[in-house]
C-alpha positions in Angstrom: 89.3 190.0 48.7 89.7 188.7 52.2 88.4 185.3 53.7 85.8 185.9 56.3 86.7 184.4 59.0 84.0 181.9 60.4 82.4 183.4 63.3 79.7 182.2 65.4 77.3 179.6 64.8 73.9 180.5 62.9 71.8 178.0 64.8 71.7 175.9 67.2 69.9 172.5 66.2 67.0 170.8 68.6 68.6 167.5 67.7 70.0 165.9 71.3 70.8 162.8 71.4 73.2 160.3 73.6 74.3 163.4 75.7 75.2 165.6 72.6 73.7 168.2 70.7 74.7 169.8 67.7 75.5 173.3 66.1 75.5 174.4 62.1 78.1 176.4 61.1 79.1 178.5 57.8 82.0 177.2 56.4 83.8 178.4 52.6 84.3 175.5 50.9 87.3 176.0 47.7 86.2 175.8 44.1 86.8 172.4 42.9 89.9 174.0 40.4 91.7 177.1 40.5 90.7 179.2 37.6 93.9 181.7 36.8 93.9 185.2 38.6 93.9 186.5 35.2 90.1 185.7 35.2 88.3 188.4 37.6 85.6 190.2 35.8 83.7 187.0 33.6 80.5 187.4 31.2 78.2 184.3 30.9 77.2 183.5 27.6 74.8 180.6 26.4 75.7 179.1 23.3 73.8 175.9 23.5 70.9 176.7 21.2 71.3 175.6 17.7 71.9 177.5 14.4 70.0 177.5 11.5 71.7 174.6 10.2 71.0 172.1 13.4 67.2 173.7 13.8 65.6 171.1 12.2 67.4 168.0 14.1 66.4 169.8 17.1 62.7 169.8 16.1 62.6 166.4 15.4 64.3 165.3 18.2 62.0 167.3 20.3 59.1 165.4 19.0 60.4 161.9 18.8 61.7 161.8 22.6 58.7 163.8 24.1 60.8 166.4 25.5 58.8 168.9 23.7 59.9 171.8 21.5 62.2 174.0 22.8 62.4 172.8 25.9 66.1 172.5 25.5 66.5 176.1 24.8 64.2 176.8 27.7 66.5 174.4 30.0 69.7 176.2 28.8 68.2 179.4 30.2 67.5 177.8 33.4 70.9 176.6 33.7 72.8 179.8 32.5 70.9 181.0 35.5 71.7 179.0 38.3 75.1 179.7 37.6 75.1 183.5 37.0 72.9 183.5 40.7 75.8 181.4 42.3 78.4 184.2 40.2 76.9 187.5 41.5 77.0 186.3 44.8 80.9 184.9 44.7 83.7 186.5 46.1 86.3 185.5 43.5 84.4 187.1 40.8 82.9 190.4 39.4 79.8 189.3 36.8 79.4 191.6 34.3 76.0 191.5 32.1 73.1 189.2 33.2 73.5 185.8 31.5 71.4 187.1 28.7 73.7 186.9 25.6 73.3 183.8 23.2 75.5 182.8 20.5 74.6 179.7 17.8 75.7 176.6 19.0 75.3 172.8 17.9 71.9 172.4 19.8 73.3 168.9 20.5 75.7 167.6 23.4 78.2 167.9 20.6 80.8 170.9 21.1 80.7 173.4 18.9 84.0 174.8 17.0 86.2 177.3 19.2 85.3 180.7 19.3 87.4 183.1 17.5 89.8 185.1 19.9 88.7 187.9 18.2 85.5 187.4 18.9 85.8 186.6 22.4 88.2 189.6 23.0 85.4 192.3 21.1 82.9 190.4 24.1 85.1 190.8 26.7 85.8 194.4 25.8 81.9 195.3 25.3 81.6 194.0 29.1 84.7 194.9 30.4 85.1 191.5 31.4 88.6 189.3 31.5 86.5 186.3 30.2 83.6 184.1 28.8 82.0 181.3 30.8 80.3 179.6 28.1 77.7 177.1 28.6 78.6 175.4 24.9 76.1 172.1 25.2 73.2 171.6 26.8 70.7 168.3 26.5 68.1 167.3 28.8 66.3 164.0 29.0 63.3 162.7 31.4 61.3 159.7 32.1 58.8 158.3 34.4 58.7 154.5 35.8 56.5 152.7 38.1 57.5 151.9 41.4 56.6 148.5 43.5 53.2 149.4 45.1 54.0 148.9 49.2 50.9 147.9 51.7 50.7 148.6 55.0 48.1 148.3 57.4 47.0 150.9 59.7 44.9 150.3 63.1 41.5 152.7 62.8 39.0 152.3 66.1 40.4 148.8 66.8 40.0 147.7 63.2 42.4 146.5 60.9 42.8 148.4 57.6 45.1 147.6 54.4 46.2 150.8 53.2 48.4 150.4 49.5 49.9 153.1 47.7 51.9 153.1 44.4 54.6 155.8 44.1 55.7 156.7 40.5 59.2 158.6 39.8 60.3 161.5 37.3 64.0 161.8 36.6 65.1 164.6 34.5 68.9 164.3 33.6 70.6 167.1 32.4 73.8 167.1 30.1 76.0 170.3 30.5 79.1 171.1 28.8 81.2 174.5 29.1 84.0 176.6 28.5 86.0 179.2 30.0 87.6 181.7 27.3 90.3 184.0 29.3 90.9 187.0 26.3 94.2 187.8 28.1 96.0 184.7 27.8 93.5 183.5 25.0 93.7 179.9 26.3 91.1 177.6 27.4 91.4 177.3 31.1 88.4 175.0 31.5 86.3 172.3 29.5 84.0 169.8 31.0 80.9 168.2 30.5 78.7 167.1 33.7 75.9 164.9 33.8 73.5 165.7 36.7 70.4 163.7 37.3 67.5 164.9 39.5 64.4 162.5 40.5 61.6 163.6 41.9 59.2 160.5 43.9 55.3 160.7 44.7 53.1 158.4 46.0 48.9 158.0 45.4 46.4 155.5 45.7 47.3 154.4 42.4 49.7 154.9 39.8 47.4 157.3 37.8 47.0 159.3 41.2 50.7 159.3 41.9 51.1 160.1 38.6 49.1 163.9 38.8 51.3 164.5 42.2 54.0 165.3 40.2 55.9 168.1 39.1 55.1 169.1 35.1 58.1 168.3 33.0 58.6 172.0 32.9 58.7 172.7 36.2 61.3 169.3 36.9 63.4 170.6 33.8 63.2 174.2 35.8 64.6 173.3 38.6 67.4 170.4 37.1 68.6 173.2 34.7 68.6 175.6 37.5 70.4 172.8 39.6 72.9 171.7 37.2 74.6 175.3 36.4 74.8 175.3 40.2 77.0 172.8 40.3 79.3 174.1 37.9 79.5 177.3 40.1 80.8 174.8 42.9 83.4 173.9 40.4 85.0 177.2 39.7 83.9 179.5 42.8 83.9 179.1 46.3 80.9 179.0 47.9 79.6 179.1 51.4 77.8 176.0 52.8 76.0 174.9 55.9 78.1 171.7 58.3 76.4 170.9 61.1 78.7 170.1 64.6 78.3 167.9 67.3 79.5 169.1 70.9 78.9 166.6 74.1 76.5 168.2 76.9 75.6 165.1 78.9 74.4 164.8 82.7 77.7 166.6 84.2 76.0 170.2 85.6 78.8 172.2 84.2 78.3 170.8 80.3 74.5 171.4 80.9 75.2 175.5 81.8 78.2 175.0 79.1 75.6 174.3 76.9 72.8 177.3 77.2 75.8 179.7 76.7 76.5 178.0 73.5 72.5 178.4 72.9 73.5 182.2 73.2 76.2 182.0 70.8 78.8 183.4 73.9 81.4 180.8 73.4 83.9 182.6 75.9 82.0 181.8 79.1 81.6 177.7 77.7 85.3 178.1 76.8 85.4 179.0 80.3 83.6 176.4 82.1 85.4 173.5 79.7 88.7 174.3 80.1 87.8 173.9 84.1 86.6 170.1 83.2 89.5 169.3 81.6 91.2 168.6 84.7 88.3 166.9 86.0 88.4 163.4 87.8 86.5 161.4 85.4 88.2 161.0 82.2 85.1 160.8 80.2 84.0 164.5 81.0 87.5 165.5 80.4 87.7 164.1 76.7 84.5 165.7 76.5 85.4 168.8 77.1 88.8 168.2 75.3 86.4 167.6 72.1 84.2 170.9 72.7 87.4 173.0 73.3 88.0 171.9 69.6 84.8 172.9 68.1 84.8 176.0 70.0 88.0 176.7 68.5 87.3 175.9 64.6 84.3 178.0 65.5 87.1 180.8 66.9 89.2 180.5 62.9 91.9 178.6 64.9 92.3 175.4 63.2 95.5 174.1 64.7 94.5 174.5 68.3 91.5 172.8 67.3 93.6 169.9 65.9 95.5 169.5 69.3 92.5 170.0 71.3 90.7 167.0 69.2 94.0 164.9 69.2 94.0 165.5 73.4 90.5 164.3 73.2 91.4 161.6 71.1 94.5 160.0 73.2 92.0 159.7 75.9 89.4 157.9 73.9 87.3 159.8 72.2 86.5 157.8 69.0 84.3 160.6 67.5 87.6 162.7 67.7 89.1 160.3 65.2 86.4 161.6 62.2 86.4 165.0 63.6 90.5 165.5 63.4 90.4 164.4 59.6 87.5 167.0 59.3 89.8 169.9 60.2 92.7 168.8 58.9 90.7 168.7 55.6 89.6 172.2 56.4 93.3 173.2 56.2 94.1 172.1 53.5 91.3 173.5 52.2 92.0 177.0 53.6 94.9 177.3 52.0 93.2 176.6 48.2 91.1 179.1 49.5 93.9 181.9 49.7 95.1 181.1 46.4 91.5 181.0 45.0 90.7 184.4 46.4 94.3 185.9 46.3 94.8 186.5 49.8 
C-alpha cells in the first residue's frame, strides 16, 4: 500500500478575517502505535458479554444503576461497530467477517482469562485472518445533572423582556478494554482500556422541558459506543482527517487574484503570482507570500520546501510562521510512522 499523496484542497472555507482566509485539507494522520506487519488481515470479535456464570450480576447491576437490561450488550455492539466501520475503510488492514462473532466474556470491566492460542488460531484460520481484535470489556455508565438556570433579557417592540432558560446535561461514559491476538507470533501486541466520556447539553424553559430535549439513553449510549470503538481505530490505523489552513490575501491586488485561483484549486498560477511578491518592496507582502509559498507547497507533498519557505517567512517576521513550521515539522515526523505503518 502506497501513501496518497495530499493533493488539492477540498474546500475553500468563507471564514476571512484580518486579511487571511483559510483552506481545509486531507491529511493521514499515523496510528497512535505500530501494530506488527505480521497483522494484515484482522477479524473483530466481541467478547464483552457475560457467560452464564456472570449473567446474573449483570442483571442486577442493570437494575440497580438504571442503565437498563442489556444495554451493555447492546453498547458493546455499537462499539464493535464503530471500529469495524473505521477497519473496512483503513488502508493498513484487510477486515475479514463483519464484527458479528461473540465469545463469553466477564460482562464486567474486569478482563477475562487469555484466549487459548488454539482457539484463536482455529478463528483466524476460519476467516483467513492473521488476527483477533477483541473488544474484551465493555461498561457503560450515564447520568443527568441540572445546570445553573442563565437569564437574559431580550428587547421585543421597545419593551423589556426576561427570558430564563435551564439547560440540563446527559453524559454517558463508556469503559472499553481490548486485545489484539496475532496467531503467527501468538503474542499479545496490544492491551488497553480507554475511558471515553460523551455529554450531550439542552436547554428549555425549565428543567422538565430541557429535560424531554434530550437524546434517550439509547440513542446517547448509540452513539458513545459507536464513538468510543472509533477511537480505538485511531489508535491502531491511520486514518484520514480534515486541518483547516490559513494563507494571507490582504489589500495587495496581486494576493486578492492569488487568492480566486486558490478558490479554483489551480495552485500553479498563485504559485506564480507569489513567488513574484517575494521580491516585493514591502516586507510585509513578502513574508506573506513567503508563508503562502509554504502552504502551497505542503499542499504540493513537499514538506521540506515548505519548512524553508515558512522559516524565510519567519526570519522576516512572520509570527504565525513560528506555529505553522512546528506543524510541518510534526507532519514529518509523522510521515515517516506513516511508511512503517503502511509498509512503504
Amino acid at each position: 500500500m502506497k501513501i496518497k499523496n495530499i493533493l488539492y484542497l477540498l474546500m475553500i472555507s468563507i471564514f476571512v478575517s484580518c486579511g487571511t482566509s483559510s483552506v481545509i485539507v486531507n491529511i493521514q494522520r499515523p496510528a497512535d502505535i505500530s501494530v506488527p506487519q505480521s497483522v494484515q488481515k484482522v477479524v473483530v470479535v466481541n467478547r464483552s458479554t457475560a457467560g452464564k456464570e456472570n449473567m446474573v450480576g449483570n442483571i442486577v447491576e442493570g437494575i440497580f444503576t438504571g442503565e437498563g437490561i442489556g444495554a451493555d450488550k447492546k453498547g458493546s455492539e455499537y462499539c464493535v461497530m464503530g471500529l469495524t466501520q473505521m477497519l473496512s475503510n483503513s488502508e493498513r488492514y484487510e477486515l475479514r467477517g463483519g464484527g458479528d462473532l461473540n465469545l463469553k466474556g466477564t460482562g464486567t470491566s474486569t478482563f477475562p482469562d487469555l484466549l487459548d492460542w488454539s482457539k484463536v488460531k482455529k478463528i483466524c484460520d476460519t476467516y483467513g485472518a492473521d488476527a483477533l481484535i477483541v473488544l474484551s470489556t465493555f461498561d457503560s455508565d450515564s447520568r443527568t445533572f441540572e445546570g445553573k438556570k442563565v437569564v437574559k433579557t431580550k428587547t421585543i417592540k421597545g419593551a423589556k423582556i426576561k427570558e430564563v432558560r435551564y439547560p440540563v446535561t446527559l453524559v454517558m461514559e463508556i469503559e472499553s478494554g481490548w486485545r489484539i491476538y496475532d496467531a503467527t507470533t501468538k503474542k499479545i501486541v496490544d492491551v488497553n482500556t480507554f475511558t471515553e466520556v460523551k455529554e450531550y447539553v439542552e436547554w428549555g424553559n425549565s428543567y422538565d422541558d430541557a429535560r424531554a430535549n434530550l437524546p434517550s439513553k439509547r440513542q446517547a449510549l448509540k452513539s458513545s459506543g459507536i464513538f468510543a470503538g472509533e477511537q480505538y481505530g485511531f489508535r491502531i490505523t491511520p486514518v484520514w482527517t480534515k486541518q483547516n489552513r490559513l494563507y494571507f490575501t490582504g489589500k495587495s491586488e496581486k494576493l486578492k487574484l492569488a487568492k480566486n485561483y486558490v478558490k479554483r484549486a489551480d495552485w500553479d498560477k498563485a504559485i506564480e503570482i507569489w513567488k513574484s511578491l517575494t521580491n516585493h518592496e514591502d516586507y510585509k507582502i513578502a513574508r506573506k507570500a513567503y508563508y503562502n509559498l509554504a502552504l502551497a507547497s505542503e499542499i504540493k507533498g513537499k514538506l521540506n520546501t515548505a519548512i524553508d519557505y515558512a522559516e524565510k517567512a519567519e526570519q522576516m517576521g512572520e509570527n504565525r510562521a513560528v506555529t505553522y513550521i512546528s506543524t510541518l515539522k510534526k507532519r514529518q515526523t509523522d510521515e515517516k510512522r506513516l511508511q512503517e505503518q503502511l509498509n512503504n
